[in-house]
N, C-alpha and C positions, 0 to 999 in steps of 0.2 A: 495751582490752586485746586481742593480739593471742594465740592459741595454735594453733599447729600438731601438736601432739600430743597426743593422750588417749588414757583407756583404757575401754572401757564393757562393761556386760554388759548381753546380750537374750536372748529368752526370746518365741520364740514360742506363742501360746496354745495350750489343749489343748480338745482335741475332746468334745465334747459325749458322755452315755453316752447306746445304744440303750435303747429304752422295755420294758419285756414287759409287754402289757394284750392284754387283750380286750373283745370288742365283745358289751355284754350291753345289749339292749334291750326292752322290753316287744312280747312277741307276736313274737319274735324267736328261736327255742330254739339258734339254731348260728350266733353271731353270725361267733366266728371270731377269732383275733390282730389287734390293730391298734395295737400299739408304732411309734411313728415311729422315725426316726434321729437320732440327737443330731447338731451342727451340728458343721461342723469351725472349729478354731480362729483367729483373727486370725495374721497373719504377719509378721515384722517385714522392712518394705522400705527400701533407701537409694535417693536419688535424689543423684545431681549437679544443682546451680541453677547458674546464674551467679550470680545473686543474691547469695550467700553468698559473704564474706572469709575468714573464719576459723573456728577449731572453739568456738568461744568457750560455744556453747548449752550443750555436753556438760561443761562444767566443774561445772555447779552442778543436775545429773542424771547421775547414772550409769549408773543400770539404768535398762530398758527391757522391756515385758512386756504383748506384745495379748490382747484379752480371749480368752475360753474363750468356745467353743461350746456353746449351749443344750442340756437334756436332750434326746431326745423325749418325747413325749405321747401317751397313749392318743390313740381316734380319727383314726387316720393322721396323729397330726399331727409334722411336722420340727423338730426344734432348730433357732436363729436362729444361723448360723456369725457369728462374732466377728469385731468390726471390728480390720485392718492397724492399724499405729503406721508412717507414714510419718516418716523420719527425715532431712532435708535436709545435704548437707555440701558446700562447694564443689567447682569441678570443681579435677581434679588429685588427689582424697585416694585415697591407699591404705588397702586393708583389711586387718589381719592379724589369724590366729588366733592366741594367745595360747597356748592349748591345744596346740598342734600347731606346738610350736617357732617360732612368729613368721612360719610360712608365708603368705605373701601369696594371700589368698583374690581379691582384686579390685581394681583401679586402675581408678578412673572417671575417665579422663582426657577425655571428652566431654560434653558439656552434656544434661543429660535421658537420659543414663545413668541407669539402678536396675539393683537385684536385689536379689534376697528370701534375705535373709542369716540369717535362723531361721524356720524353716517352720514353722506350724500344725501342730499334732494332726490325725489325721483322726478323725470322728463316728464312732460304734460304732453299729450294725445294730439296730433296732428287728426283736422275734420276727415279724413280718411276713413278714421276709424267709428265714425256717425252714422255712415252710410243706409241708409233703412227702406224697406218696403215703401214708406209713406214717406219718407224725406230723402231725394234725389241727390240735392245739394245742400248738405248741412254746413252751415255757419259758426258751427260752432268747436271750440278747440282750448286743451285743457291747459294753464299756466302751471309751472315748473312747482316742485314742494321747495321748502329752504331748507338748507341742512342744517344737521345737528348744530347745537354751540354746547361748551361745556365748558366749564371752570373746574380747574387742576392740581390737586397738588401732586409731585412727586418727591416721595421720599424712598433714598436708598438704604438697604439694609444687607451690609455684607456678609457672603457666604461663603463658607468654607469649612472644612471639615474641623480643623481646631482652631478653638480661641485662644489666645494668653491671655490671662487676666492679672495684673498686680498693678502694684502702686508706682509710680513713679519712679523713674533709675533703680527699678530691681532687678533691671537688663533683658529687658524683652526685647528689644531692638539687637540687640547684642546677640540675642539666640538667635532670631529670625534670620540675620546676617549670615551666621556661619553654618546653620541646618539648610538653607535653603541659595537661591541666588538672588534673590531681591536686598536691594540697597538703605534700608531705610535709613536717615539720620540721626545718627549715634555723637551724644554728647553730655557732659558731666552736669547736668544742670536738669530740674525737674521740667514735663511737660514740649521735651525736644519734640515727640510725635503728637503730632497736633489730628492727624487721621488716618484711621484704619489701613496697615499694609498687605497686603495678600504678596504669599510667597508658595513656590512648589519645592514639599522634599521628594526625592525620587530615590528609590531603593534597587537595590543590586538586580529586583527581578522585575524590575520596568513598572513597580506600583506606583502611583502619583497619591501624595497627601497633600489639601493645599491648607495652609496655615497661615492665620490672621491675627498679627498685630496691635492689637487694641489702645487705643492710648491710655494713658494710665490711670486708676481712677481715686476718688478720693472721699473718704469718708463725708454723706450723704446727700453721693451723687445720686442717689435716688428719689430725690428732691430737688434736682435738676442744680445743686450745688456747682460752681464751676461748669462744666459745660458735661452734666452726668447725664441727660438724655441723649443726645449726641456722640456718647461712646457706648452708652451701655445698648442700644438699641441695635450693636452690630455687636453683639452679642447671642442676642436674639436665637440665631439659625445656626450657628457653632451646634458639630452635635457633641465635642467632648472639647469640658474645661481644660487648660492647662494653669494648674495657677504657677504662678513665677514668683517667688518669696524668698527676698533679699535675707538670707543666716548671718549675716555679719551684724544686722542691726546698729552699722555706723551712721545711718541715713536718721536716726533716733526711732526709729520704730520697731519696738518689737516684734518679731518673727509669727508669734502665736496672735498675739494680736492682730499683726496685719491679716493672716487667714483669715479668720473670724469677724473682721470688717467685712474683706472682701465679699465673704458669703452672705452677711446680711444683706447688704446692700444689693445685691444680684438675685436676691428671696423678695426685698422689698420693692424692686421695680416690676418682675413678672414673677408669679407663683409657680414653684416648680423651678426654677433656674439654677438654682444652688444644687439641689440635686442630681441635675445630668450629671453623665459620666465625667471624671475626671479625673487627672494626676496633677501632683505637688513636686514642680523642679522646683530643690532647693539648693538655691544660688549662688555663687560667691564661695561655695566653698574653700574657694583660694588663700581666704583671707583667715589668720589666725582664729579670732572671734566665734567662726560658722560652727566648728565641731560642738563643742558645750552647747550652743541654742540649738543644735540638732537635735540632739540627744534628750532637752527638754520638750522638745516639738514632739517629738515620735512617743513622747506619754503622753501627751494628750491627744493628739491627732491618728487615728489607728483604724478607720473606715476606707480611707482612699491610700494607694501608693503612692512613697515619695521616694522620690530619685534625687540622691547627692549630686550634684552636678557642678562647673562651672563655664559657662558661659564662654567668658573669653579666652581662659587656659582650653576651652574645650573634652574637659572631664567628662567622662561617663555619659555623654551623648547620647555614642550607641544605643545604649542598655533604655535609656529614657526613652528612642524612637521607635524601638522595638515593641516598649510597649504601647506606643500607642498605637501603633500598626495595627499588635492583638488586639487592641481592645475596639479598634474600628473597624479589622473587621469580623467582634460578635458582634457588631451593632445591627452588620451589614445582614451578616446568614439567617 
């Protein structure tokens, strides 16, 4: 199971309370205060992994809550501060308070990214530290703070350097399959990818591309149509489109029209999105039908590169992966 969004509550620990003792020993008449500090509290921390796909862990936990910081002890002795709750999520997720209008607190958009998202309590002052001119034996000793709480949402947004963008069985699963080694399920039937697959292509000189899957979308998903926030949102951080546009038009969609869906609706969810870089695999070639709609595609379409291709014949790959190489890395120099 795949999920991209959750909502959790943390609670950092609370701080240990200061001691008030004193030091009574035999043959000893002024021993003197000797309250330790109570410990201050565990905190709760996030880390970005690679490692991590999805939010999956926080479905079946919600709350989160580091231990409390020991008392102190007579005999100068410290409270034991409370162990962190390290909390892993992949990289790409956003933080938001909940509390505080939905305010994006944090985007770990880098690997071994943290930050300490509910602070500990701090330890309250053992009478030790009263000690004064005018007061020999102070009484008195400070009670622990309580830690943070906060209400959570996490939401993930996948990264990677390319997106596929098309409509349903225009074989984005089908490319990702055979440029890369990720598995995705490939079947003749619309909306088989239900969530975003990340895949790595690797080149003859050891360059790594990693390429994301998108599921498929559908005219205005940007209007949260079918499930169009949820796809289009890993979209997002792609820095070069690939659209994938089924030529055969046996699916009843026309070729030029699906492009020109596609782009509205990825202009209409975030400004600017239609226009990042990108290439046009044109798909299917295989099949009778593709040449003629090419042919009409390439008059009107003549801003971005399109690459004849097929998918499952494995056509002219190469030449497609090549370019997107170049074009990633001018992005990059």
């Amino acid at each position: 199971m795949f999920v991209d969004k959750i909502k959790i509550s943390v609670k950092g620990g609370d701080g240990g309370n200061g001691c008030c003792s004193f030091r009574r020993e035999k043959f000893v008449p002024h021993g003197g205060p000797n309250g330790g500090d109570g410990g201050d509290g565990g905190s709760i921390v996030i880390i970005a992994e690679t490692n991590e796909s999805s939010l999956l862990d926080y479905v079946y936990q919600r709350h989160y809550e580091a231990k409390r910081g020991e008392h102190g002890r007579g005999s100068d002795q410290y409270g034991k501060c409370g162990a962190d709750v390290i909390l892993k999520v992949p990289v790409g997720t956003v933080i938001k308070d909940l509390d505080d209008n939905n305010k994006i607190i944090l985007d770990l958009d880098e690997p071994k990214k943290r930050y300490v998202i509910a602070q500990g309590g701090r330890g309250g002052r053992g009478n030790m530290h009263f000690v004064s001119s005018t007061n020999r034996a102070p009484r008195r000793c400070d009670p622990g703070t309580e830690g943070e709480v906060k209400h959570l949402e996490l939401e993930l947004k996948t990264i990677a350097d390319i997106g596929l963008v098309g409509f349903p069985n225009a074989g984005k699963s089908t490319l990702l399959s055979v440029v890369s080694a990720a598995k995705p399920k490939i079947a003749p039937y619309p909306f088989t990818t239900l969530h975003p697959m990340v895949g790595i292509i690797e080149f003859d000189d050891f360059t790594r591309i990693s390429i994301a899957d998108i599921p498929g979308l559908i005219d205005g998903a940007h209007n949260n149509i079918g499930l169009g926030h949820s796809f289009l949102k890993h979209v997002e951080r792609t820095k070069i489109l690939l659209f994938v546009i089924d030529m055969s038009g046996l699916e009843g969609r026309d070729p030029l029209q699906s492009y020109q869906v596609l782009k509205r609706e990825l202009e209409l969810y975030m400004k600017g999105l239609s226009t990042r870089p990108a290439i046009i695999a044109a798909n299917k070639m295989d099949l009778p039908e593709s040449q003629a709609n090419l042919e009409i595609f390439k008059e009107e379409v003549y801003d971005v590169p399109i690459v004849p291709i097929s998918a499952k014949d494995g056509l002219n790959l190469d030449e497609m992966l090549r370019l997107l190489k170049l074009k990633l890395e001018k992005l990059k120099s």
